[in-house]
C-alpha positions as CSV (number, residue, x, y, z in Angstrom):
1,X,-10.5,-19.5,-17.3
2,X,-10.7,-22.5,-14.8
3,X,-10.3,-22.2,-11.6
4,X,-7.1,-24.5,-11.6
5,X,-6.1,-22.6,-14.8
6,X,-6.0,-19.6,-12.5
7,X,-4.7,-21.3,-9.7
8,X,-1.5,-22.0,-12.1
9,X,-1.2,-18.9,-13.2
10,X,-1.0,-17.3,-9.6
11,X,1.4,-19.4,-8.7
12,X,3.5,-18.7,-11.6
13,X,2.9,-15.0,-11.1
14,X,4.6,-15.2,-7.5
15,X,7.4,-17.2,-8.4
16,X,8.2,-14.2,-10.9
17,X,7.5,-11.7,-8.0
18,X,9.9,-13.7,-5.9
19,X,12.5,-13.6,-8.3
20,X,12.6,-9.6,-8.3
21,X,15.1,-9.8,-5.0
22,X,14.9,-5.8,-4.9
23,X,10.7,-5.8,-5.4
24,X,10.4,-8.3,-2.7
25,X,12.6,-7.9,0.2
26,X,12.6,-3.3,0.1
27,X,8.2,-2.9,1.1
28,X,10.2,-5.2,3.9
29,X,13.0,-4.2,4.9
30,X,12.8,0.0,4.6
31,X,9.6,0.3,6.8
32,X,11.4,-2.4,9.0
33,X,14.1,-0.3,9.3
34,X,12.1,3.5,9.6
35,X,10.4,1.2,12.6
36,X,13.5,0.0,14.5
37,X,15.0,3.6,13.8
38,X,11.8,5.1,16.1
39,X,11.3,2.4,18.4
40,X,15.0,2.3,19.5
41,X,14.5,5.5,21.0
42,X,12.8,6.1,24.4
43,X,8.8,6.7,24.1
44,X,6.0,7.3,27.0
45,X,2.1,7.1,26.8
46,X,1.0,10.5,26.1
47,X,-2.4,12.0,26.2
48,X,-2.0,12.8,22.7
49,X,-2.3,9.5,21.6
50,X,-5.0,8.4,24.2
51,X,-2.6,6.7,26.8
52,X,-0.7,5.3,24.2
53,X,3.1,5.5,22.9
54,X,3.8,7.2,19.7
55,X,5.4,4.5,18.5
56,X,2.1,2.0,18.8
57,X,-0.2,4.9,17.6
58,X,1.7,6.6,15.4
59,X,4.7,4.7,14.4
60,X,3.4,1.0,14.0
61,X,0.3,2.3,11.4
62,X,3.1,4.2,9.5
63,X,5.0,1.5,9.0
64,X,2.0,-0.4,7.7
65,X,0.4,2.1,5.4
66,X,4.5,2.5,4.2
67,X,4.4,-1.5,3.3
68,X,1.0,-1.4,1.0
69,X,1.9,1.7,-0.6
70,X,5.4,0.4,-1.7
71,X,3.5,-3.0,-2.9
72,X,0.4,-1.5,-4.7
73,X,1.6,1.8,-5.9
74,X,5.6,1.2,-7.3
75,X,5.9,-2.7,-7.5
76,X,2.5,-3.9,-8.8
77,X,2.7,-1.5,-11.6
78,X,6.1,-2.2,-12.7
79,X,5.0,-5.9,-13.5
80,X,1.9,-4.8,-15.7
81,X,4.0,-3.0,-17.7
82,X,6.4,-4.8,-18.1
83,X,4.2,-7.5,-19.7
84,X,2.8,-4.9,-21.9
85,X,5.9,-3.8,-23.0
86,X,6.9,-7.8,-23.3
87,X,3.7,-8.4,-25.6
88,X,2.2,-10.6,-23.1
89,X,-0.9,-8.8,-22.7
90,X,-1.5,-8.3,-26.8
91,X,-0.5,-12.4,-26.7
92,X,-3.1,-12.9,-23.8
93,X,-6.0,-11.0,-25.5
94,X,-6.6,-13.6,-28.0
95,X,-6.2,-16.7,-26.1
96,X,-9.0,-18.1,-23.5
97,X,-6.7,-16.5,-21.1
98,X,-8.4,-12.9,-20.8
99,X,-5.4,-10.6,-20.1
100,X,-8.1,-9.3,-16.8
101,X,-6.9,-12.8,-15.4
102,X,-3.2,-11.5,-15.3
103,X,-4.2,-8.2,-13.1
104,X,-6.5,-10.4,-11.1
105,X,-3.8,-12.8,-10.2
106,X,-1.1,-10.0,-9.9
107,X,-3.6,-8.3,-7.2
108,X,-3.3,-12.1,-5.5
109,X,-0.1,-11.7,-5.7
110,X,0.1,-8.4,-4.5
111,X,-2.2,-8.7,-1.7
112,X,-0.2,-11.9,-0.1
113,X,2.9,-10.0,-0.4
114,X,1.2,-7.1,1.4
115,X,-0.1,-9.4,4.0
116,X,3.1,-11.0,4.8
117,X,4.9,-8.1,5.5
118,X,1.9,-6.6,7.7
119,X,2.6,-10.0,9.8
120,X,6.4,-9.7,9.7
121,X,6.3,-5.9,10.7
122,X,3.4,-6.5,13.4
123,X,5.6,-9.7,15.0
124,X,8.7,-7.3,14.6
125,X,6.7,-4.4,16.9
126,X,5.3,-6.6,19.5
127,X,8.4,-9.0,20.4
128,X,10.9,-6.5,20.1
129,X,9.2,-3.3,21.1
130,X,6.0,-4.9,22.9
131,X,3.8,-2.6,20.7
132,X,0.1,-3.0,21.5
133,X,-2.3,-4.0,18.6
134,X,-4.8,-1.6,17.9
135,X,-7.7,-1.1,20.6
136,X,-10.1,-1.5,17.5
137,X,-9.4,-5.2,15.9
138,X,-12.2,-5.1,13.6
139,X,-12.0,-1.5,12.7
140,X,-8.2,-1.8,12.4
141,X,-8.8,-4.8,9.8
142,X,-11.7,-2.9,7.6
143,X,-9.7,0.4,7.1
144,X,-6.6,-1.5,6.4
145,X,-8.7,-3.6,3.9
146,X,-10.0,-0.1,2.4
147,X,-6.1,1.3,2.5
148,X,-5.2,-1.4,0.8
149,X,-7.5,-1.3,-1.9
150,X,-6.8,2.4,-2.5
151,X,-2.7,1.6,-3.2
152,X,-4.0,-1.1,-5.2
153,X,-6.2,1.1,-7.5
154,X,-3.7,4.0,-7.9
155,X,-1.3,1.1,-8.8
156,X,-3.5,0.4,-11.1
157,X,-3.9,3.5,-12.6
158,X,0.4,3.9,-12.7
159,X,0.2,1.1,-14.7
160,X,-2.6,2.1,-17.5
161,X,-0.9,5.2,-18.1
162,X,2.8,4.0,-17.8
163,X,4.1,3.3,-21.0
164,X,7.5,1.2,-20.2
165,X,8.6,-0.6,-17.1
166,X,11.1,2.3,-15.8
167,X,8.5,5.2,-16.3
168,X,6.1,2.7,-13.5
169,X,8.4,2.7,-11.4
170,X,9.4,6.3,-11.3
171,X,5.7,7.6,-11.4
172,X,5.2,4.7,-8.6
173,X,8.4,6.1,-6.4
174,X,7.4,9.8,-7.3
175,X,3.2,9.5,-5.7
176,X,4.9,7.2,-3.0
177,X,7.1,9.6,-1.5
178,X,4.9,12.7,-2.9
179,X,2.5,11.3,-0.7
180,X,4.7,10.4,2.2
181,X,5.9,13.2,2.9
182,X,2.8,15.1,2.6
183,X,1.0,12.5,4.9
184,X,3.0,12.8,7.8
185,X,5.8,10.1,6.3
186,X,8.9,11.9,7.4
187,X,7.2,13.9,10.5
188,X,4.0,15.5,12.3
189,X,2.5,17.4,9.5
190,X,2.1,19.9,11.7
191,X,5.4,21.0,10.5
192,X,3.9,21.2,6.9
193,X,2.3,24.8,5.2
194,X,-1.7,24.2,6.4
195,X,-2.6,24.0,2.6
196,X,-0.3,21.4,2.2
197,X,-1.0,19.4,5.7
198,X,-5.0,19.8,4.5
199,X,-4.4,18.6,1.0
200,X,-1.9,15.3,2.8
201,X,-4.3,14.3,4.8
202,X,-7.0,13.7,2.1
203,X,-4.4,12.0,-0.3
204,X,-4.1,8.1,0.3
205,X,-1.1,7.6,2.9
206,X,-2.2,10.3,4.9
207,X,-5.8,9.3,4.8
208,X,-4.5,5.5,5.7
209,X,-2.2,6.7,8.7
210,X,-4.9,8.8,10.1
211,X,-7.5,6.1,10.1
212,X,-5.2,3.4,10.8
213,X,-3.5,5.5,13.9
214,X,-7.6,6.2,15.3
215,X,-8.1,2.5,15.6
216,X,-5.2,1.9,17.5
217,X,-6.2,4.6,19.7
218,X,-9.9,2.9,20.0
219,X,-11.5,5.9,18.4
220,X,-13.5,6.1,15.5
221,X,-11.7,7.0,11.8
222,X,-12.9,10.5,11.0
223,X,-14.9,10.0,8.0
224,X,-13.1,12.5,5.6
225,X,-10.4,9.8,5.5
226,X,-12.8,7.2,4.6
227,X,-14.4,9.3,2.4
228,X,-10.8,10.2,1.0
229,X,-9.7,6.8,0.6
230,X,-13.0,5.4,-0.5
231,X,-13.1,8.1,-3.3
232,X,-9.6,7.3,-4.9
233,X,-10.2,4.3,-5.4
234,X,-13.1,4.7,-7.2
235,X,-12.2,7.4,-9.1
236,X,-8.4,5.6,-10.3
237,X,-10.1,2.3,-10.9
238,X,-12.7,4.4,-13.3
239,X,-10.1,5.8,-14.8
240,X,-7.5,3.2,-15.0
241,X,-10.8,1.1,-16.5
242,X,-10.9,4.0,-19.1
243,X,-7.2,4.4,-20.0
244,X,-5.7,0.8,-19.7
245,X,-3.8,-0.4,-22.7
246,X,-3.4,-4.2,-23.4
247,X,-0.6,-3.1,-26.1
């Protein structure tokens, strides 16, 4: 495929992801809201978080891990299989458009609808809640980069083994909030049984939060949440590689 071949189809794939009102505006609009909700109430630097408020250590890399888990893991996958299920990809396969240029252009897609809503949710934190951005700018950028690809790849993997449109999204919603709540998505997970805090914070939101929240704080990402994170997404897109069907 040409490059302006796959220009045109990326720009047809976001005109389609536009037109899904609900896919588009809620990895907007429900962290936005879980971030208002928290920043409304009052919040002091606390040694916990290395001088900083919960809400810019804690809060702010919640909110982000929250937007590119909604986008890779429950809307990407709800588009592949719908063009399965459509015959689009069995259409695809013997054309000179290899259905792998359809993922790769819904992971463009994906990625600049993940981006946007990082920008609209950090410009949301620092003018109305004067949030700080993380002491770690380069850090910040390559474990988000990591997190991102890890939602990407498990969205991936929801979509090989998905066999209609609806069971995508379900699977999608069920490892989003299975994971959000085990990752410290509705509170400290603290709170959580240890076996099930340990096992949270080695599954992908927890392991983005926790890296996410130590380079706001300036300090180093413990490596069992790279590790954890780098390790998913190997392992889905191995086995999403394995499992994917184009009919």
């Amino acid at each position: 495929m040409t490059p302006r071949a796959y220009a045109l189809l990326t720009w047809t794939e976001a005109k389609l992801v536009a037109r899904d009102t609900a896919g588009l505006v809620v990895p907007f609009a429900l962290p936005a809201l879980i971030m208002v909700m928290n920043g409304l109430g009052s919040s002091d630097p606390t040694a916990d978080f290395a001088g900083l408020t919960a809400f810019d250590a804690y809060v702010l890399p919640l909110t982000l891990t929250m937007i590119t888990a909604l986008i890779g893991i429950v809307n990407m996958p709800s588009f592949l299989a719908a063009y399965r299920k459509a015959g689009i990809l069995r259409r695809l396969s013997v054309t000179p458009a290899n259905p792998l240029s359809v993922l790769a252009a819904q992971a463009a897609v994906a990625l600049a609808h993940t981006l946007l809503g990082v920008t609209l949710a950090l410009l949301l934190a620092r003018y109305a809640f004067d949030a700080t951005m993380p002491r770690s700018p380069l850090a910040a950028l390559a474990v988000f980069a990591l997190a991102t690809a890890t939602m990407f790849a498990v969205g991936l993997l929801v979509a090989a083994l998905a066999p209609t449109p609806n069971s995508a999204v379900a699977i999608g919603l069920l490892l989003f909030f299975a994971t959000m709540a085990t990752g410290g998505g509705f509170g400290p997970r603290q709170n959580l049984p240890d076996w099930l805090a340990t096992a949270g914070a080695h599954l992908p939101y927890g392991a983005a939060l926790d890296a996410l929240s130590a380079t706001w704080q300036g300090t180093t990402p413990d490596i069992t949440s790279l590790a954890a994170l780098a390790t998913t997404t190997l392992a889905a897109v191995a086995t999403a590689t394995k499992t994917f069907r184009w009919t």
